[in-house]
Structure formats: C-alpha cells, structure tokens
SEFIZA-3560 file (N, C-alpha, C; in Angstrom, 3 decimals):
REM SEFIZA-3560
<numar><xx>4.233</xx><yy>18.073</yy><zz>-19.954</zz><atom>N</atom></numar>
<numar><xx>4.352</xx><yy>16.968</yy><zz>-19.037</zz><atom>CA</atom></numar>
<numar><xx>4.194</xx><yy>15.682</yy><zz>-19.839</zz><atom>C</atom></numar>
<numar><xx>5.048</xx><yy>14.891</yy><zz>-19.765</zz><atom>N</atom></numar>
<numar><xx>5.691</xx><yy>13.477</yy><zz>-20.370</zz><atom>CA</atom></numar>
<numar><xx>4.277</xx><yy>12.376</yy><zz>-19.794</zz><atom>C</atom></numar>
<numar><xx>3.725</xx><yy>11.405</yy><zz>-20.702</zz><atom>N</atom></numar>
<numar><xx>3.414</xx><yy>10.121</yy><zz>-19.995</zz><atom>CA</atom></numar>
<numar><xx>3.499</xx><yy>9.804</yy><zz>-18.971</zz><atom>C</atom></numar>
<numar><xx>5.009</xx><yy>9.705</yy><zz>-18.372</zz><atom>N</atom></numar>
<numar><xx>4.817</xx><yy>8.811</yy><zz>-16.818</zz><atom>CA</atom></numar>
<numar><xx>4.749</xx><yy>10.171</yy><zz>-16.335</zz><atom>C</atom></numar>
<numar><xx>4.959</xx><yy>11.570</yy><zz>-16.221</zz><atom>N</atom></numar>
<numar><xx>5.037</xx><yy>12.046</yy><zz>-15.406</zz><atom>CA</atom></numar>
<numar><xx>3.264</xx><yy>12.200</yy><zz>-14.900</zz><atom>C</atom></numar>
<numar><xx>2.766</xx><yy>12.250</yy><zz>-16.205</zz><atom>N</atom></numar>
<numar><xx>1.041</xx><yy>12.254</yy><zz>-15.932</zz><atom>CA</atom></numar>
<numar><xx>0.805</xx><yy>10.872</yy><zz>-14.902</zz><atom>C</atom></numar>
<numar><xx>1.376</xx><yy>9.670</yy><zz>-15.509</zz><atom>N</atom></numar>
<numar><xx>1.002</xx><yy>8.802</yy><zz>-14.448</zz><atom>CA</atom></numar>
<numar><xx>0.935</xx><yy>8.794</yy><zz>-12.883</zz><atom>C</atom></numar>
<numar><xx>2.481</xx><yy>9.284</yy><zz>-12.631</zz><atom>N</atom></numar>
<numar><xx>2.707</xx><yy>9.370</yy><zz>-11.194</zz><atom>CA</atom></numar>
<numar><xx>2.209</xx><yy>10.482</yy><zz>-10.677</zz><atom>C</atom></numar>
<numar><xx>1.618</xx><yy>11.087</yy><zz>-11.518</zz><atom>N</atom></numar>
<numar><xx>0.932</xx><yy>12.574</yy><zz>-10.514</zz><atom>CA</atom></numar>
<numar><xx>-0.576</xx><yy>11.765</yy><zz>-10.378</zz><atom>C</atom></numar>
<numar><xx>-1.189</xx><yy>10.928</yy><zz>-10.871</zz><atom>N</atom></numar>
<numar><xx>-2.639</xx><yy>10.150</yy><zz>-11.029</zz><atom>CA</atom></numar>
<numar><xx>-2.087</xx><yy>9.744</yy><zz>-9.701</zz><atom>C</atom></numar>
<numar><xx>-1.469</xx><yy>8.661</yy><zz>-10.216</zz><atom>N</atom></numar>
<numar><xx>-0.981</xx><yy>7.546</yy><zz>-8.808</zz><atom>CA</atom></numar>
<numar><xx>-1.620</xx><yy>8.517</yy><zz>-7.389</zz><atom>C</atom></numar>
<numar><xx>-0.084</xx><yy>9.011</yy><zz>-7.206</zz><atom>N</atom></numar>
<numar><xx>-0.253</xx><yy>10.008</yy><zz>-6.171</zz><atom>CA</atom></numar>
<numar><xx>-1.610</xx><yy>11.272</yy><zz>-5.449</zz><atom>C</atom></numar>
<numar><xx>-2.073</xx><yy>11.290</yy><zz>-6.413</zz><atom>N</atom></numar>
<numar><xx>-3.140</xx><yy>12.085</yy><zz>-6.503</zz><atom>CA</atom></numar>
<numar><xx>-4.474</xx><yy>10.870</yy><zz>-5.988</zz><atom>C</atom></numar>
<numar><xx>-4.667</xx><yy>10.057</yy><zz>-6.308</zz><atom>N</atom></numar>
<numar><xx>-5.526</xx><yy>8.609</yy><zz>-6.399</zz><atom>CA</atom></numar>
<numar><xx>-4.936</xx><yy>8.079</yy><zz>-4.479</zz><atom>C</atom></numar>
<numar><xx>-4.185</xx><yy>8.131</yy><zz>-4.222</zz><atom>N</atom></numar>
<numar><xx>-3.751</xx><yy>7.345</yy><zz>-3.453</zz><atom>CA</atom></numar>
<numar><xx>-3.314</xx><yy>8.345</yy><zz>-1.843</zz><atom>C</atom></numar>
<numar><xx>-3.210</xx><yy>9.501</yy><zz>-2.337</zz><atom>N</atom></numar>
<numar><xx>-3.221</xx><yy>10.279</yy><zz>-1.284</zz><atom>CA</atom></numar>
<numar><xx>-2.078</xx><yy>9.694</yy><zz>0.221</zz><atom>C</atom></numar>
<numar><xx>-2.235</xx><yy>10.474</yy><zz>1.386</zz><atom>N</atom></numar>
<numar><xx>-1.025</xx><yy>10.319</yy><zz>2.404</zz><atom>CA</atom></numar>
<numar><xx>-1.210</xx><yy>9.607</yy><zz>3.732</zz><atom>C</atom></numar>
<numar><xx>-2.499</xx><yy>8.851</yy><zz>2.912</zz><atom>N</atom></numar>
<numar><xx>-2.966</xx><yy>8.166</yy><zz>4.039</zz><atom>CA</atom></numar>
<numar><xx>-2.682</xx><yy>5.776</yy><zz>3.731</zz><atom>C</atom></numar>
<numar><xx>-2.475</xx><yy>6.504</yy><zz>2.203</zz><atom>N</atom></numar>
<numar><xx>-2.727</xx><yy>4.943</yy><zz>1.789</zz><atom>CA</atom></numar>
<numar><xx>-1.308</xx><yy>4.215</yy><zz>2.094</zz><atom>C</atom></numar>
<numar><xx>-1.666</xx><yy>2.791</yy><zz>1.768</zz><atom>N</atom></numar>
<numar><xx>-0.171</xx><yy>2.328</yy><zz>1.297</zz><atom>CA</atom></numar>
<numar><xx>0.391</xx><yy>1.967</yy><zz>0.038</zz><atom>C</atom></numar>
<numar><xx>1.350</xx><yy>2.446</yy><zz>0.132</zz><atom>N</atom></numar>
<numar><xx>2.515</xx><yy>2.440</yy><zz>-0.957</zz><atom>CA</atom></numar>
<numar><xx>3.400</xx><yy>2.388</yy><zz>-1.086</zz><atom>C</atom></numar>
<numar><xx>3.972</xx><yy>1.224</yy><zz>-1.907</zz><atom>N</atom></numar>
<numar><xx>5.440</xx><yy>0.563</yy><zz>-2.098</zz><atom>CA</atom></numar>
<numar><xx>6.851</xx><yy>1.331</yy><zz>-2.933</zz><atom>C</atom></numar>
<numar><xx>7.438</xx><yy>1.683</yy><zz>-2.137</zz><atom>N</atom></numar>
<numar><xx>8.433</xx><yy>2.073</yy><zz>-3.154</zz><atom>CA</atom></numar>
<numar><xx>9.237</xx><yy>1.107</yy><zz>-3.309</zz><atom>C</atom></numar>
<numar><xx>10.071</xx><yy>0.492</yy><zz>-4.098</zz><atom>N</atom></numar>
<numar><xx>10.605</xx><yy>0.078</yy><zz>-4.331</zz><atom>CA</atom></numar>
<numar><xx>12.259</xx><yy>0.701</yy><zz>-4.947</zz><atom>C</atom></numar>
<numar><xx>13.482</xx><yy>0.839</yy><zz>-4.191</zz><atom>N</atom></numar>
<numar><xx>14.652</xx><yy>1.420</yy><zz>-4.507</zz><atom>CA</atom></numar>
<numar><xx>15.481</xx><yy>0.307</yy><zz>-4.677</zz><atom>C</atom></numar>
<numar><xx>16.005</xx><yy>-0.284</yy><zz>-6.383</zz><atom>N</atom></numar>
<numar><xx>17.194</xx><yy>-0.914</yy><zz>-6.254</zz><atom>CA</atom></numar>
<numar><xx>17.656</xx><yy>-0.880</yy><zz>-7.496</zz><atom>C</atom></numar>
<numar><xx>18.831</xx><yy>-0.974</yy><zz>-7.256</zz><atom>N</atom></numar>
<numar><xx>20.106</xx><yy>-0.474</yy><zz>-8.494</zz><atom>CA</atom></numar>
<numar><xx>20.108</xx><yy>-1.968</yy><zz>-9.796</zz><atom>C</atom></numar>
<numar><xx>19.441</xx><yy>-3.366</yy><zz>-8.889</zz><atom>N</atom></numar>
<numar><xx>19.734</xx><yy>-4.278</yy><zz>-9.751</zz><atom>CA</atom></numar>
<numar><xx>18.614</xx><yy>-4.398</yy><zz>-10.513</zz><atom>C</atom></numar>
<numar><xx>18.190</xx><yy>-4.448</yy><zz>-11.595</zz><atom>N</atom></numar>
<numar><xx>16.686</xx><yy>-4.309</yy><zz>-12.407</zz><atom>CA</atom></numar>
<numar><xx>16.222</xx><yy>-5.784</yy><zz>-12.269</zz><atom>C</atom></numar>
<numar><xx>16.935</xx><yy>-7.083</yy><zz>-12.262</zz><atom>N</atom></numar>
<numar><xx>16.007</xx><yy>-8.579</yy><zz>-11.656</zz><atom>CA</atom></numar>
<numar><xx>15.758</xx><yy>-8.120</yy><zz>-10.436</zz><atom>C</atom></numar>
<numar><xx>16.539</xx><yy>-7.538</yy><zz>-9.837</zz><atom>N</atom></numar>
<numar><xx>15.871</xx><yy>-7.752</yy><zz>-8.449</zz><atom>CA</atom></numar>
<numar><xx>14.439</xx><yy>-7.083</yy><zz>-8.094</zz><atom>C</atom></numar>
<numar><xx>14.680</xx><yy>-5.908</yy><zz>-9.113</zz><atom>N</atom></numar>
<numar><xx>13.653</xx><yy>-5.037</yy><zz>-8.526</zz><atom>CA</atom></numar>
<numar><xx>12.345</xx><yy>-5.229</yy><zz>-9.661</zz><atom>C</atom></numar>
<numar><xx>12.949</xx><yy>-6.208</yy><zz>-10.682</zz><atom>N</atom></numar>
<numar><xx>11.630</xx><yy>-6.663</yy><zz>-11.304</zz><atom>CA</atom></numar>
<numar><xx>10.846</xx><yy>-7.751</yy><zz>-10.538</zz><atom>C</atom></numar>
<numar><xx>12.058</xx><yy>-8.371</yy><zz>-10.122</zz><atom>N</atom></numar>
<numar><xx>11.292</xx><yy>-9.989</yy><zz>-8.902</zz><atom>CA</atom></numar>
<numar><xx>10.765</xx><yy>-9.018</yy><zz>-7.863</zz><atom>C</atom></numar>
<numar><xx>10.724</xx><yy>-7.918</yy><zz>-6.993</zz><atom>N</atom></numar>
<numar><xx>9.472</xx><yy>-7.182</yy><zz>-6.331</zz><atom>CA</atom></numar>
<numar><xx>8.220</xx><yy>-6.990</yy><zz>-7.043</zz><atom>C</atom></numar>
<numar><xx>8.982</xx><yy>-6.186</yy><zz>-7.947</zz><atom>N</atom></numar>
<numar><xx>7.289</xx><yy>-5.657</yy><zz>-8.506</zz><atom>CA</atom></numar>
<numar><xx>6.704</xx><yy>-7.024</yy><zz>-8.925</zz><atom>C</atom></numar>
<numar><xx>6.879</xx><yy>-8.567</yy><zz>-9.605</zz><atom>N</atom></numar>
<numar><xx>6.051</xx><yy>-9.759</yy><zz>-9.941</zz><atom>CA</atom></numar>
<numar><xx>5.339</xx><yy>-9.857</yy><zz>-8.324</zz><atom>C</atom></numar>
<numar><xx>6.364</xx><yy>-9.619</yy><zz>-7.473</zz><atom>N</atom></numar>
<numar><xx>5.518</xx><yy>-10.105</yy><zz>-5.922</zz><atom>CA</atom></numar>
<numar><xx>4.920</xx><yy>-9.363</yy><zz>-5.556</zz><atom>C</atom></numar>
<numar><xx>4.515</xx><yy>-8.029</yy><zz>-5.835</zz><atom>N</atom></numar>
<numar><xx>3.941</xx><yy>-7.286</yy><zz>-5.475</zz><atom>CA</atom></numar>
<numar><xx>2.696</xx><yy>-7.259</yy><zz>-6.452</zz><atom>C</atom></numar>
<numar><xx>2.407</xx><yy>-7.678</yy><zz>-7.455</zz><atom>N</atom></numar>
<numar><xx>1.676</xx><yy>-7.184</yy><zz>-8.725</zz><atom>CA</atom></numar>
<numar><xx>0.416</xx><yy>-7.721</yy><zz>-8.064</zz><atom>C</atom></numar>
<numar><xx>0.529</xx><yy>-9.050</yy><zz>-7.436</zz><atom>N</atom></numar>
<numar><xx>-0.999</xx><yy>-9.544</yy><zz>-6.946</zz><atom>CA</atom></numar>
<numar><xx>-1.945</xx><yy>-9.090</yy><zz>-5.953</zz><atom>C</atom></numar>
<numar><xx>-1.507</xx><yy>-7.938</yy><zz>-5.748</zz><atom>N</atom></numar>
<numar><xx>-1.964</xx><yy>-7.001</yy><zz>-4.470</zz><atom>CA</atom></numar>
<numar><xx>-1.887</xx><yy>-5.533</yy><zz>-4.673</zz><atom>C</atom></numar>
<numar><xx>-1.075</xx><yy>-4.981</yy><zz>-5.630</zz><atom>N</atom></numar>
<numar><xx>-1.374</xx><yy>-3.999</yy><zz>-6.340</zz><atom>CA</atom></numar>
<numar><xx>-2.590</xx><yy>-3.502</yy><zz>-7.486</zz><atom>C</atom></numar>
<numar><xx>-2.571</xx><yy>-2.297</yy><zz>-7.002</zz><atom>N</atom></numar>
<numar><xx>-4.001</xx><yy>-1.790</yy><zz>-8.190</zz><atom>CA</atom></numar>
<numar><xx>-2.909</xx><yy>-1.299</yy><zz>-9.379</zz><atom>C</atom></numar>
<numar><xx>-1.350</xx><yy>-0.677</yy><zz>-9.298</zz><atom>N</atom></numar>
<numar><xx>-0.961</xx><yy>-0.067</yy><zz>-10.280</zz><atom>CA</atom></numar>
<numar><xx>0.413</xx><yy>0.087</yy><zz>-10.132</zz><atom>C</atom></numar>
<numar><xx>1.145</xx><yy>-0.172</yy><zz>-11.146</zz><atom>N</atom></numar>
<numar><xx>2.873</xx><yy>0.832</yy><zz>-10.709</zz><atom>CA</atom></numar>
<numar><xx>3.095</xx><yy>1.305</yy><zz>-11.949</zz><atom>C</atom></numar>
<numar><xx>4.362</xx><yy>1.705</yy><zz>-11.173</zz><atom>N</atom></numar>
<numar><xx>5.276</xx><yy>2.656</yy><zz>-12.596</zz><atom>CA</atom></numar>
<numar><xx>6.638</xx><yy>2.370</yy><zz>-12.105</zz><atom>C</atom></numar>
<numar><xx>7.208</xx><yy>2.609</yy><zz>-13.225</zz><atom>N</atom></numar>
<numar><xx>8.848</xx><yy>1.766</yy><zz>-13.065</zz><atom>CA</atom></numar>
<numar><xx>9.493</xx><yy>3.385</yy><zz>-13.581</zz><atom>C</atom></numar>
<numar><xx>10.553</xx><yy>3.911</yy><zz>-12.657</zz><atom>N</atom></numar>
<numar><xx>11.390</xx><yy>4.804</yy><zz>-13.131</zz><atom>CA</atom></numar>
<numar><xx>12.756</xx><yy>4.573</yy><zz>-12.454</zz><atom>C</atom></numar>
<numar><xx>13.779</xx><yy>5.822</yy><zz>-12.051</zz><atom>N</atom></numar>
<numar><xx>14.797</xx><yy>5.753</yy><zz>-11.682</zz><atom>CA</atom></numar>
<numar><xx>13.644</xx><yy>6.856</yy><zz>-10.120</zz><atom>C</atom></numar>
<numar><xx>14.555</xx><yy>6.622</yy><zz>-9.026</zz><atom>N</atom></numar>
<numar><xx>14.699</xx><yy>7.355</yy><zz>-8.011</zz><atom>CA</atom></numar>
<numar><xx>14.594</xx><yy>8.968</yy><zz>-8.403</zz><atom>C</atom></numar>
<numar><xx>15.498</xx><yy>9.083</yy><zz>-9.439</zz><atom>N</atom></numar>
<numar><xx>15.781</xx><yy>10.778</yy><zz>-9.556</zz><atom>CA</atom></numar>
<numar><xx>14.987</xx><yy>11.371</yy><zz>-10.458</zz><atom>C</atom></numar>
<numar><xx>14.309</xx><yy>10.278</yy><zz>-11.378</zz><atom>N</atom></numar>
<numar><xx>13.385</xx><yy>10.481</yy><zz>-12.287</zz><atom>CA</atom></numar>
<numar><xx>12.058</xx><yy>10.395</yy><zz>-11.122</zz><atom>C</atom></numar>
<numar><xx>11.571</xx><yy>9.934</yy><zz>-10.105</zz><atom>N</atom></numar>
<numar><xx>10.669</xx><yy>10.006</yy><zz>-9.517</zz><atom>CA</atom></numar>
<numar><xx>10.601</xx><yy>11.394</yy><zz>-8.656</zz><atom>C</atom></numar>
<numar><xx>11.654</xx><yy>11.423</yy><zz>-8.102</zz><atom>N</atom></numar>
<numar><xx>11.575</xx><yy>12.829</yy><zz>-7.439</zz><atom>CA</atom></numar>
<numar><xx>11.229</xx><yy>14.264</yy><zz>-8.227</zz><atom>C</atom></numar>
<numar><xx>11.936</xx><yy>14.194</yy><zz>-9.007</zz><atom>N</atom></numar>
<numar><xx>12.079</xx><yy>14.902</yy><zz>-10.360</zz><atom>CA</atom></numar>
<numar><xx>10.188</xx><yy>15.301</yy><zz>-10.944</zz><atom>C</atom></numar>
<numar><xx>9.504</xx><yy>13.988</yy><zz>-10.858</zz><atom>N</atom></numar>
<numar><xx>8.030</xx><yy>14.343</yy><zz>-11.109</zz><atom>CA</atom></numar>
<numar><xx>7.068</xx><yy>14.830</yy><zz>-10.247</zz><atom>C</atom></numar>
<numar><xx>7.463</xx><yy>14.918</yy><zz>-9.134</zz><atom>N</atom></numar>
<numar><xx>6.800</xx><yy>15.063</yy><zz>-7.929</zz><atom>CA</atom></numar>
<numar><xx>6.745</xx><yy>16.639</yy><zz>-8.350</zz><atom>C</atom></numar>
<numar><xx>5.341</xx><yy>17.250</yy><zz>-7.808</zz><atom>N</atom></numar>
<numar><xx>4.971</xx><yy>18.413</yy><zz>-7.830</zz><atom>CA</atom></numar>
<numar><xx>6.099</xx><yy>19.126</yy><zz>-6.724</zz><atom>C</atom></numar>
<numar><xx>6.188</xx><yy>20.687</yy><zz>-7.584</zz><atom>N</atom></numar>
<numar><xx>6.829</xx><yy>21.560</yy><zz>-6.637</zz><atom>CA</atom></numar>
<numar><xx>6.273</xx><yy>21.661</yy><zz>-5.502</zz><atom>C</atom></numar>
<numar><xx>6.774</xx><yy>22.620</yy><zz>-4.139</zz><atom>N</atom></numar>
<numar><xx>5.706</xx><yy>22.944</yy><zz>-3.046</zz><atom>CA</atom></numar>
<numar><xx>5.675</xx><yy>21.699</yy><zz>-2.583</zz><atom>C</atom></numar>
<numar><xx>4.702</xx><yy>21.910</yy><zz>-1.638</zz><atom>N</atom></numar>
<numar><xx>4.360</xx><yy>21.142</yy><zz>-0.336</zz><atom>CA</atom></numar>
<numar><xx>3.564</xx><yy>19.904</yy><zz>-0.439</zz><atom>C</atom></numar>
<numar><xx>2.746</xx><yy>19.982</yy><zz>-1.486</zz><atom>N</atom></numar>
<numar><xx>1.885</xx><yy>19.008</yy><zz>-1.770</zz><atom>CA</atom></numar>
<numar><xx>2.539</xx><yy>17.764</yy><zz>-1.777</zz><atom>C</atom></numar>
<numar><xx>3.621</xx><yy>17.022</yy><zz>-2.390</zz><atom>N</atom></numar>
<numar><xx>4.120</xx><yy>16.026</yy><zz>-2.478</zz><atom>CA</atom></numar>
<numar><xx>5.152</xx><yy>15.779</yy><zz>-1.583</zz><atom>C</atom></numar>
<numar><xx>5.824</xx><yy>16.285</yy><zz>-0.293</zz><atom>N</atom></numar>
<numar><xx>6.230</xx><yy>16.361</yy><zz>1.080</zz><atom>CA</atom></numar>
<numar><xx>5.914</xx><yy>14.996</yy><zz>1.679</zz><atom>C</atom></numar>
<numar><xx>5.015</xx><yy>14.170</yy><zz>1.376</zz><atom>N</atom></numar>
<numar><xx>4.959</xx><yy>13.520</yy><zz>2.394</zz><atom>CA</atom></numar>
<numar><xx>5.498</xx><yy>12.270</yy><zz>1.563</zz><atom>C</atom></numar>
<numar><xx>5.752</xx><yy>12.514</yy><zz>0.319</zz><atom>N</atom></numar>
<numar><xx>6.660</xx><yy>11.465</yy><zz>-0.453</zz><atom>CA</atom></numar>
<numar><xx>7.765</xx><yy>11.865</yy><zz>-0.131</zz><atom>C</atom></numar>
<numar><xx>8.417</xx><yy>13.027</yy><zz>-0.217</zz><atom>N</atom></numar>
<numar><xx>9.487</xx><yy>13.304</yy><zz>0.079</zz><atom>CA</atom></numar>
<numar><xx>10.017</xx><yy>12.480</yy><zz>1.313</zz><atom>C</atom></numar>
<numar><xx>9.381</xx><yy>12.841</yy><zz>2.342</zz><atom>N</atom></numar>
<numar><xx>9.848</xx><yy>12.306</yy><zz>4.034</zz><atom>CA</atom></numar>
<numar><xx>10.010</xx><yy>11.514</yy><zz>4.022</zz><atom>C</atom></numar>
<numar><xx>8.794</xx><yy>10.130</yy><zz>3.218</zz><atom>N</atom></numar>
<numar><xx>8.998</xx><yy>9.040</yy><zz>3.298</zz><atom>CA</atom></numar>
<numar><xx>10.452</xx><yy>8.298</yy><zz>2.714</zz><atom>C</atom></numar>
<numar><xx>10.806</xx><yy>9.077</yy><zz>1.485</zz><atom>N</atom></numar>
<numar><xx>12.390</xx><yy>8.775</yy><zz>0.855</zz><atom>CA</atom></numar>
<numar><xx>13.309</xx><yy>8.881</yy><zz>1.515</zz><atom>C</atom></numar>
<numar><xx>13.187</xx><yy>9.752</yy><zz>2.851</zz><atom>N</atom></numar>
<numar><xx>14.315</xx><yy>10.732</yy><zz>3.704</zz><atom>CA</atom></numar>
<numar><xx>15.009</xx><yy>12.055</yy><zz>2.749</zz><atom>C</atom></numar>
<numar><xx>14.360</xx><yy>12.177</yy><zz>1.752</zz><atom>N</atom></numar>
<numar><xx>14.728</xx><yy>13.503</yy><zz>1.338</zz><atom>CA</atom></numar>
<numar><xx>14.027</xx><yy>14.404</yy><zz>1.479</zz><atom>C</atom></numar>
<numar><xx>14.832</xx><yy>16.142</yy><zz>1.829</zz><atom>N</atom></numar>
<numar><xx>14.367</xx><yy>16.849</yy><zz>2.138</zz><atom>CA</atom></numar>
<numar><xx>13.211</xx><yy>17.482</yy><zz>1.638</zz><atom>C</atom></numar>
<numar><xx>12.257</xx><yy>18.658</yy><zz>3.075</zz><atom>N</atom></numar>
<numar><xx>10.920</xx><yy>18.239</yy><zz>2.213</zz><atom>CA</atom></numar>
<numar><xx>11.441</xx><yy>19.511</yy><zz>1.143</zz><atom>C</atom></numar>
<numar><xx>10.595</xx><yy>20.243</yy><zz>-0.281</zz><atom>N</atom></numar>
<numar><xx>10.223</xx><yy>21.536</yy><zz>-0.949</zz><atom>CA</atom></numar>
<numar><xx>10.872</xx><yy>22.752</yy><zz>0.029</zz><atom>C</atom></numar>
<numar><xx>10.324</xx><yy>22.767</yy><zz>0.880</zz><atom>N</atom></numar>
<numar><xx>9.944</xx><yy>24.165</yy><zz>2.088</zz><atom>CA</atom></numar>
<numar><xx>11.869</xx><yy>23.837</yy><zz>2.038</zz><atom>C</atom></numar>
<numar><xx>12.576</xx><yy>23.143</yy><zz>2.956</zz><atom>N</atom></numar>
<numar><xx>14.076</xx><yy>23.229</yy><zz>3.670</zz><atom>CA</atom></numar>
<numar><xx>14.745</xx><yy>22.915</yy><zz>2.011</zz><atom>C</atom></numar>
<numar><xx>14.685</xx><yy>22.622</yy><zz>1.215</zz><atom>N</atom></numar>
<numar><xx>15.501</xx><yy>22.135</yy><zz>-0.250</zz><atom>CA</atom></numar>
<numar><xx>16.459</xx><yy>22.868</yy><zz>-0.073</zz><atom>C</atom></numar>
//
C-alpha cells in the first residue's frame, strides 16, 4: 500500500460516517485548486487524487459503502 493510499484510509478511518466531508470532483485543476485554498481554513486535512484513483483506495467490502453512496457509485455488495 502506496503513501496516499495509507493517507486516505487514516482520513477515512479518523473521520468515520457520521462527519463532514468535502469531496471535491473537477476535471479543471485551478478550479479545483481554488476549492481546496477555500476550503483549507476549515479543514483539519486533504488529499488531492483523481476520482478513480480515490475509489480505487477505498477498502474492499462494506466498510467504505458509505463513501461509495455518497459518489452515487455502486455500493461493494451490488458491484
């Protein structure tokens, strides 16, 4: 397991399905760097990947499901 993938399993793990948390999805990298500057002053932490690289780290199984839903992708269990 890679650096960020250790990160985003912390994150997630730290932050559980109750907290809030920003995803941020956009194809233009200013744009989605001008979020994360507006977001940074109210954040404890991020990580910058691609969408498919995020899904991609998410634990197999059920455990990470409720990231899933929130993306609208399907959960582990229906894949």
């Amino acid at each position: 397991m890679g650096a960020d993938e250790q990160k985003i399993h912390a994150i997630l793990a730290r932050i559980g399905p109750h907290a809030a948390l920003v995803l941020v999805a956009c194809d233009d990298h200013e744009t989605r760097q001008a979020a994360v500057a507006k977001a940074a002053d109210q954040a404890s932490e991020s990580w910058d990947a691609s969408r498919t690289e995020f899904l991609a780290d998410l634990d197999p199984g059920a455990k990470h499901d409720w990231v899933r839903t929130a993306l609208g992708e399907p959960s582990s269990t229906t894949g």
